[in-house]
PyMOL CGO cylinders between C-alpha atoms (Angstrom):
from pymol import cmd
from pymol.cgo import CYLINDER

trace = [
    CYLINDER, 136.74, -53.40, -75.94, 136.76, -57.23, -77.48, 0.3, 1, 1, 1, 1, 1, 1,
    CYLINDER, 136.76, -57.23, -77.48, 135.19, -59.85, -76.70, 0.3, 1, 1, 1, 1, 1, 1,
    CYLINDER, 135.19, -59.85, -76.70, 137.59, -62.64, -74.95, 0.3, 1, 1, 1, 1, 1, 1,
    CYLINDER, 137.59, -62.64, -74.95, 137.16, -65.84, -73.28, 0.3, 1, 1, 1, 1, 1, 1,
    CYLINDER, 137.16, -65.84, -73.28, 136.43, -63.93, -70.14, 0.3, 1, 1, 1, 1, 1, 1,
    CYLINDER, 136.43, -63.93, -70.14, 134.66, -61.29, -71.63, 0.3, 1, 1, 1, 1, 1, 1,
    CYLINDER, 134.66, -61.29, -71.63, 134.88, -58.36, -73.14, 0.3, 1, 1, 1, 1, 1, 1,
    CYLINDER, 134.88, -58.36, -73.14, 138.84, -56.88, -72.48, 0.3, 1, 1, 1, 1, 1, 1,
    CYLINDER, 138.84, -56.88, -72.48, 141.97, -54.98, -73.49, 0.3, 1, 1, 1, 1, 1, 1,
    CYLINDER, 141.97, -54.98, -73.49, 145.24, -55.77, -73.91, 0.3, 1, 1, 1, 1, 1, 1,
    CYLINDER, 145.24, -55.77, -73.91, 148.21, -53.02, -72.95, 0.3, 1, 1, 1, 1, 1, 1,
    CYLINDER, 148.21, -53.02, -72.95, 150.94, -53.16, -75.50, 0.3, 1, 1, 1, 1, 1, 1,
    CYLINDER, 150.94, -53.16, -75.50, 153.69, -51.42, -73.54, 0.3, 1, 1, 1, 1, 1, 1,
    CYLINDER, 153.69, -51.42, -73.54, 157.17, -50.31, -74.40, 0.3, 1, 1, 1, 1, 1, 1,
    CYLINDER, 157.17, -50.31, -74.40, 159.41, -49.73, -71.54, 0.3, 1, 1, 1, 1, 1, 1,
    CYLINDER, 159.41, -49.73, -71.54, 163.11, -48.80, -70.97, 0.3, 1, 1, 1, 1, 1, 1,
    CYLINDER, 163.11, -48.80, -70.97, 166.00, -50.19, -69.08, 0.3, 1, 1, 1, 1, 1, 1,
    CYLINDER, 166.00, -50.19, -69.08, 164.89, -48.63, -65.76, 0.3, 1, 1, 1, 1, 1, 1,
    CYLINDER, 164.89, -48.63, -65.76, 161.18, -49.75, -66.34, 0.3, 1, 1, 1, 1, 1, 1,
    CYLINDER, 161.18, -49.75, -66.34, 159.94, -46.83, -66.88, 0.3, 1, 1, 1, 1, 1, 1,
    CYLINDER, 159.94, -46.83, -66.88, 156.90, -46.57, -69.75, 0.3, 1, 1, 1, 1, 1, 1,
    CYLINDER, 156.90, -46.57, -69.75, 157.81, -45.41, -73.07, 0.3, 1, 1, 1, 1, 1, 1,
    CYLINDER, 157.81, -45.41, -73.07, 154.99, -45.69, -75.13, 0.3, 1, 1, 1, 1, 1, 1,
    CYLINDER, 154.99, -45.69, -75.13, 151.89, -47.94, -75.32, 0.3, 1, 1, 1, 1, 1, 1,
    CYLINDER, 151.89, -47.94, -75.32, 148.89, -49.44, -77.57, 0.3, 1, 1, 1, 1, 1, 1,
    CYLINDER, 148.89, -49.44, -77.57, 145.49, -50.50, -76.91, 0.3, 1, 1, 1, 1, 1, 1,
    CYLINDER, 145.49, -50.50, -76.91, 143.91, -53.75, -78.04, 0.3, 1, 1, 1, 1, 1, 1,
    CYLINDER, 143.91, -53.75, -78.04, 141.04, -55.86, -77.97, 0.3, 1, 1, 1, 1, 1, 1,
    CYLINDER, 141.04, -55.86, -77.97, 141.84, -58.62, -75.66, 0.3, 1, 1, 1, 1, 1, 1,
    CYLINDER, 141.84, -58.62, -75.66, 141.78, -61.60, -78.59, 0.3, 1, 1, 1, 1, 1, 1,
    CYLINDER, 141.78, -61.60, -78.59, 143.96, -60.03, -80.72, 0.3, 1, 1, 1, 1, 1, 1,
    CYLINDER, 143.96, -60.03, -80.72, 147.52, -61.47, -80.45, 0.3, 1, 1, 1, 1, 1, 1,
    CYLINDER, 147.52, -61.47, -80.45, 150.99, -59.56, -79.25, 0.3, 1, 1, 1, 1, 1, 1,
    CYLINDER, 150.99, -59.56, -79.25, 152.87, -60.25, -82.04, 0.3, 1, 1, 1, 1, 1, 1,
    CYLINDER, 152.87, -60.25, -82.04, 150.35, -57.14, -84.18, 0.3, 1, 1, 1, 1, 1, 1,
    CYLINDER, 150.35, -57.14, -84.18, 151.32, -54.79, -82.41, 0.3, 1, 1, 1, 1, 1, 1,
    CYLINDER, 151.32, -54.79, -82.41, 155.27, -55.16, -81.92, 0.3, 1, 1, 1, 1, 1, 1,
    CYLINDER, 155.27, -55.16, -81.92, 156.54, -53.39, -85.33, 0.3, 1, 1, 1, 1, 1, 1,
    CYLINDER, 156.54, -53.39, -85.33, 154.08, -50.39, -84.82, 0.3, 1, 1, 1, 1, 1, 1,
    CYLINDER, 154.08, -50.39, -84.82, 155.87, -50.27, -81.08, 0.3, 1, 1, 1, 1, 1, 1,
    CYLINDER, 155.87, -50.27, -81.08, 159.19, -50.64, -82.05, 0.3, 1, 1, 1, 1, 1, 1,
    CYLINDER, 159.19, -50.64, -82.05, 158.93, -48.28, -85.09, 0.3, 1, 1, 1, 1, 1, 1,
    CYLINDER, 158.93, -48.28, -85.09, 158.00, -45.47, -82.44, 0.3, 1, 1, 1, 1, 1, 1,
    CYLINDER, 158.00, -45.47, -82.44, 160.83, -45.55, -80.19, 0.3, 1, 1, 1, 1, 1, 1,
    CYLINDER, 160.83, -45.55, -80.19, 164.52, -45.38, -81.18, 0.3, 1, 1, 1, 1, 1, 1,
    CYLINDER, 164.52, -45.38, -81.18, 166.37, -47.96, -81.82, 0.3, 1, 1, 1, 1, 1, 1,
    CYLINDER, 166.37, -47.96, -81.82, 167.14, -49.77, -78.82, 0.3, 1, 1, 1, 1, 1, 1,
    CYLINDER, 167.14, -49.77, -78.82, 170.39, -52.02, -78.13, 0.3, 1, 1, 1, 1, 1, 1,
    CYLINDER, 170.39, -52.02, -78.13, 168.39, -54.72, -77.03, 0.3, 1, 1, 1, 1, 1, 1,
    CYLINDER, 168.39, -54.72, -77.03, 164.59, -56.20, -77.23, 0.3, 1, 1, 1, 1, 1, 1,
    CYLINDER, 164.59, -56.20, -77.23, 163.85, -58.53, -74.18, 0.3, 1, 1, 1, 1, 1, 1,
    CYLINDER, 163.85, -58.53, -74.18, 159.90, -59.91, -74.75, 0.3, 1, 1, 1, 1, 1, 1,
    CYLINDER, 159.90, -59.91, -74.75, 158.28, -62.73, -73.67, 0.3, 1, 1, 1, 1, 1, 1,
    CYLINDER, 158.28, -62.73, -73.67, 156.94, -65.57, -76.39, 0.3, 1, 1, 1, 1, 1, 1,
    CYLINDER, 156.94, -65.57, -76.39, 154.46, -64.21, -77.33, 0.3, 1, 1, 1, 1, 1, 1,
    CYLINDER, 154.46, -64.21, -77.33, 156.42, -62.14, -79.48, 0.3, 1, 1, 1, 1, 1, 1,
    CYLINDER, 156.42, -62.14, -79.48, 158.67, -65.09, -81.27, 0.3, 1, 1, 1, 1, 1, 1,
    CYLINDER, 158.67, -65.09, -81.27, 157.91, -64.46, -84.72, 0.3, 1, 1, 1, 1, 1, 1,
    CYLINDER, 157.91, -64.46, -84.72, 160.79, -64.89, -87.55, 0.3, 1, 1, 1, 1, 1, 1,
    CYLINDER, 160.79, -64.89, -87.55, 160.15, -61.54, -89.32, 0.3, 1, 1, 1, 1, 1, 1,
    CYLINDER, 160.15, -61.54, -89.32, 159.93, -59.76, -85.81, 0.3, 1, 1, 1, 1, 1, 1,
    CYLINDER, 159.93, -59.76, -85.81, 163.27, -60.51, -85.13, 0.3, 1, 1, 1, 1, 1, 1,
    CYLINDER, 163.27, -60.51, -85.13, 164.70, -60.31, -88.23, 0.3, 1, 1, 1, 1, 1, 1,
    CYLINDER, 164.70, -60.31, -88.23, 163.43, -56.56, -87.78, 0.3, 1, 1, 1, 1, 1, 1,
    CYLINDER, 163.43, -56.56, -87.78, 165.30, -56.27, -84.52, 0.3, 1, 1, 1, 1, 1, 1,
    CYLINDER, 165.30, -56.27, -84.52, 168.44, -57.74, -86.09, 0.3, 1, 1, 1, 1, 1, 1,
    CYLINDER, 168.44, -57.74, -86.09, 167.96, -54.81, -89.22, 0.3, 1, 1, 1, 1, 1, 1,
    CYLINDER, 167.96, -54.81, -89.22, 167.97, -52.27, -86.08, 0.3, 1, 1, 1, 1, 1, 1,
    CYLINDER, 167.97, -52.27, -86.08, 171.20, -53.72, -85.00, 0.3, 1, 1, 1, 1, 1, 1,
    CYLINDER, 171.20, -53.72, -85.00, 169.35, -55.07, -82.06, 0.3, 1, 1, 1, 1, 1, 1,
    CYLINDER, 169.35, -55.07, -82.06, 169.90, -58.15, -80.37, 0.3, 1, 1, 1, 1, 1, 1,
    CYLINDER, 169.90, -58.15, -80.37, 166.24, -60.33, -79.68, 0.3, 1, 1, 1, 1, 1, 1,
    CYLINDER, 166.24, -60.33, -79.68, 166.17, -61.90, -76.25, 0.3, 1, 1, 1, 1, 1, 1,
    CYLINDER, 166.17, -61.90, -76.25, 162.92, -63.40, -76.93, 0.3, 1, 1, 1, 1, 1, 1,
    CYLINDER, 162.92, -63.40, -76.93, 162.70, -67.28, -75.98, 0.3, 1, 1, 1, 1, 1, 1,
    CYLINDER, 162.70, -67.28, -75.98, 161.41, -69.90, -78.80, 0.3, 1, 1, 1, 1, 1, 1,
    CYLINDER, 161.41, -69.90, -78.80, 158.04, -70.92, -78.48, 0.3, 1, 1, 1, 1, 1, 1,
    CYLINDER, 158.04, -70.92, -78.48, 157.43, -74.39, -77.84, 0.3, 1, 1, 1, 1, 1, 1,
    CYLINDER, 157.43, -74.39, -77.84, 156.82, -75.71, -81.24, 0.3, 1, 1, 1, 1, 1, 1,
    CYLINDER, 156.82, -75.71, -81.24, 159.10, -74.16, -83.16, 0.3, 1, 1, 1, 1, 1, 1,
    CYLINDER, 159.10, -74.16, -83.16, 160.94, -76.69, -85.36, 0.3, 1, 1, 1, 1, 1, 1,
    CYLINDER, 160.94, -76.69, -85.36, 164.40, -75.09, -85.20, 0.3, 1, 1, 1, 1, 1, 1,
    CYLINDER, 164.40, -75.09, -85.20, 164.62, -73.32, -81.39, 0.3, 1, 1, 1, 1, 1, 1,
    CYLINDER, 164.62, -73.32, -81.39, 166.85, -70.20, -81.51, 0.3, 1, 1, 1, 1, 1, 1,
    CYLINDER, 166.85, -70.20, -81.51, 169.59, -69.77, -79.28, 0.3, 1, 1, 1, 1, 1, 1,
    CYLINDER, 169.59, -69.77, -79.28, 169.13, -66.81, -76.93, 0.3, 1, 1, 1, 1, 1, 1,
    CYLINDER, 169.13, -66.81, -76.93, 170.83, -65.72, -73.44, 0.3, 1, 1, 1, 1, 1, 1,
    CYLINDER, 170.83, -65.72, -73.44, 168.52, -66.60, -70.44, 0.3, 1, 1, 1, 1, 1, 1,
    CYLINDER, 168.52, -66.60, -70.44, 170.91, -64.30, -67.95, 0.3, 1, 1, 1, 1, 1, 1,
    CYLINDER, 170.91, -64.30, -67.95, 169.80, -60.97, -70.23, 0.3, 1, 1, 1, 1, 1, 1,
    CYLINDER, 169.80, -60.97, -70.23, 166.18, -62.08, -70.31, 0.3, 1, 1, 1, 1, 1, 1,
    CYLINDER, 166.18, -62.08, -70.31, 165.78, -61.73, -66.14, 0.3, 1, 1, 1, 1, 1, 1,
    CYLINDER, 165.78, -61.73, -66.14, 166.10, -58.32, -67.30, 0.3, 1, 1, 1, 1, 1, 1,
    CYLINDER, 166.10, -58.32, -67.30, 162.36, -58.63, -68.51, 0.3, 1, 1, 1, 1, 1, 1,
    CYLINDER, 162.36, -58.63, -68.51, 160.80, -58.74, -64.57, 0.3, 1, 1, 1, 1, 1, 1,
    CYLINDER, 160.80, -58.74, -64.57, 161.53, -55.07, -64.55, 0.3, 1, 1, 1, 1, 1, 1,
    CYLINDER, 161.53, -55.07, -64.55, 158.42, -54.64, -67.18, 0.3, 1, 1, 1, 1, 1, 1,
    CYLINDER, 158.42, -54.64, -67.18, 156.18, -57.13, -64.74, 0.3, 1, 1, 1, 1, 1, 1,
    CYLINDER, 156.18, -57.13, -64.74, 156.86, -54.54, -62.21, 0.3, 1, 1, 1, 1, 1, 1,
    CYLINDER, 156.86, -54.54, -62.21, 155.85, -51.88, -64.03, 0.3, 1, 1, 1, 1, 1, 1,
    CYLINDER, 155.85, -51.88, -64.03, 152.79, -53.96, -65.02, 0.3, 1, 1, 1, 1, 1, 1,
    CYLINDER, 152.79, -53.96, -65.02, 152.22, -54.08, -61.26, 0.3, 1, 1, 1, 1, 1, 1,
    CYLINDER, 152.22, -54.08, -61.26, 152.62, -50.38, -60.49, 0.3, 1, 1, 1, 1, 1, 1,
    CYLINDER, 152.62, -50.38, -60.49, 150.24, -49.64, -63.20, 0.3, 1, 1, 1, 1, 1, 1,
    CYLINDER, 150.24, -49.64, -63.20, 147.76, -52.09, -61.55, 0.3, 1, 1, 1, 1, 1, 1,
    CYLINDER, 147.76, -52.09, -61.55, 147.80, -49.98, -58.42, 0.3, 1, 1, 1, 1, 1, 1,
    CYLINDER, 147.80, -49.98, -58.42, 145.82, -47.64, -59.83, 0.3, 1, 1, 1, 1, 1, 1,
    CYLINDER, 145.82, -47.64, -59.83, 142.19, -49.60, -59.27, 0.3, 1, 1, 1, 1, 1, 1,
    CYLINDER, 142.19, -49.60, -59.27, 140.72, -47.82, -62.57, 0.3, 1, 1, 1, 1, 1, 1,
    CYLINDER, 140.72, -47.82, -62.57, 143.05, -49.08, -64.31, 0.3, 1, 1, 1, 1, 1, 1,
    CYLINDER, 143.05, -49.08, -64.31, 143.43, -52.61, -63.37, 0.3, 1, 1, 1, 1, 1, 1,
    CYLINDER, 143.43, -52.61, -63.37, 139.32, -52.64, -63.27, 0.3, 1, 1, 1, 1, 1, 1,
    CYLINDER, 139.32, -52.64, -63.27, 138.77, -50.85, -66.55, 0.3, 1, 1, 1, 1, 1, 1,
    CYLINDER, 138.77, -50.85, -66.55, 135.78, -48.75, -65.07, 0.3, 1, 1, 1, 1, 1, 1,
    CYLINDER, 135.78, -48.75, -65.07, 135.88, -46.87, -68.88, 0.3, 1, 1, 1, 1, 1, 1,
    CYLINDER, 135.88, -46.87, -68.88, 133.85, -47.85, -71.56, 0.3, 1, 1, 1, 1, 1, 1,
    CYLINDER, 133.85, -47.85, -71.56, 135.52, -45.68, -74.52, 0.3, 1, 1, 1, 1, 1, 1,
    CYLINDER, 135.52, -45.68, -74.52, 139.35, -47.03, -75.65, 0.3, 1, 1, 1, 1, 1, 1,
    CYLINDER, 139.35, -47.03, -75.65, 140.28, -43.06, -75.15, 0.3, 1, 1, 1, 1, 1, 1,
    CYLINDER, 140.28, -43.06, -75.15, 139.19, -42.32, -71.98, 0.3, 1, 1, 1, 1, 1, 1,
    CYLINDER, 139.19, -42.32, -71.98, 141.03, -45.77, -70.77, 0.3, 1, 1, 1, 1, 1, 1,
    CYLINDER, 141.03, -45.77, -70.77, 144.03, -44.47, -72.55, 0.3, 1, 1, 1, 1, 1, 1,
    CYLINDER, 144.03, -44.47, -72.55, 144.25, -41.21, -71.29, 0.3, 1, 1, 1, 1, 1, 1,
    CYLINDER, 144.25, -41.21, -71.29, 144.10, -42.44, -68.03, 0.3, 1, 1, 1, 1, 1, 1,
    CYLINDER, 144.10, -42.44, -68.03, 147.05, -45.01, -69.00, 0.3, 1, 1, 1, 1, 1, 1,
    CYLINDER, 147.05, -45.01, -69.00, 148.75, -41.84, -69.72, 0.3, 1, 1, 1, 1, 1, 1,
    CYLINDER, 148.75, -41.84, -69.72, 148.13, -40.40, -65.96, 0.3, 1, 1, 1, 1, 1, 1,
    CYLINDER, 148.13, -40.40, -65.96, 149.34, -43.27, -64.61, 0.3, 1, 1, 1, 1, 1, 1,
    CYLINDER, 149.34, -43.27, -64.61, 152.65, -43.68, -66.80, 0.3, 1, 1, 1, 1, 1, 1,
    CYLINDER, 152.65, -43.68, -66.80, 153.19, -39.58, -66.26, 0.3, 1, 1, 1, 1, 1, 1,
    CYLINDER, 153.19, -39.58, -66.26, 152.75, -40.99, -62.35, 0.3, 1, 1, 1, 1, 1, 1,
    CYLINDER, 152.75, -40.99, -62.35, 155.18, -43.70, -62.66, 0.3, 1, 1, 1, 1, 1, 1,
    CYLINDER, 155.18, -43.70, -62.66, 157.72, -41.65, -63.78, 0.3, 1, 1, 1, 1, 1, 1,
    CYLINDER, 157.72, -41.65, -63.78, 157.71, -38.96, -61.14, 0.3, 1, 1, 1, 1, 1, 1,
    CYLINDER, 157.71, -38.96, -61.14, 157.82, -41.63, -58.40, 0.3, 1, 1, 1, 1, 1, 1,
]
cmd.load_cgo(trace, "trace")
């Protein structure tokens, strides 16, 4: 766990596909920032057609990686950027579908509580609940 704002947390790095269903995931301490984990979760899937992600994950060599994939970002420019990138807001709706899964996850109270004090025994159980997910 890491120490945030709020407290001590974890952040859920989570790969899903074009159903919303959970491909893979990473566990982080709450301060540490999106954009870390992306090429680690990207190198473990195959190469997808498209990568829909929220700001957080606007970062010129991160999407330069997608494009070396043959990937096309939809991943909206952050506010300050100095030269905004065009990308296609009708494709990035798409993205609710992994806030849903977010939300099914949450359903599960030990999850969304974080009742475990070891990183593997919270993942493992982030495990049950994806293996869940996917047989609903």
């Amino acid at each position: 766990m890491g120490r945030s704002r709020g407290g001590f947390g974890t952040k859920i790095h989570l790969i899903a596909d074009a159903l919303g269903n959970p491909l893979t995931f990473r566990l982080t301490a709450a301060q540490e920032a999106d954009i870390t984990q992306a090429h680690a979760l990207l190198a473990s899937i195959d190469p997808p057609a498209a990568v829909i992600a929220d700001k957080g994950y606007d970062a010129d060599a991160f999407v330069q990686a997608i494009a070396d994939l043959g990937a096309h970002a939809l991943i909206p420019p952050r506010r300050n950027r100095h030269q905004p990138r065009s990308w296609d807001t009708h494709r990035y709706r798409a993205r609710h579908l992994i806030e849903n899964l977010f939300a099914r996850l949450k359903q599960f109270r030990r999850l969304a509580t974080r009742y475990d004090k070891l990183a593997s025994h919270f993942a493992a159980f982030i495990l049950l609940a994806c293996t869940c997910v996917w047989m609903a």
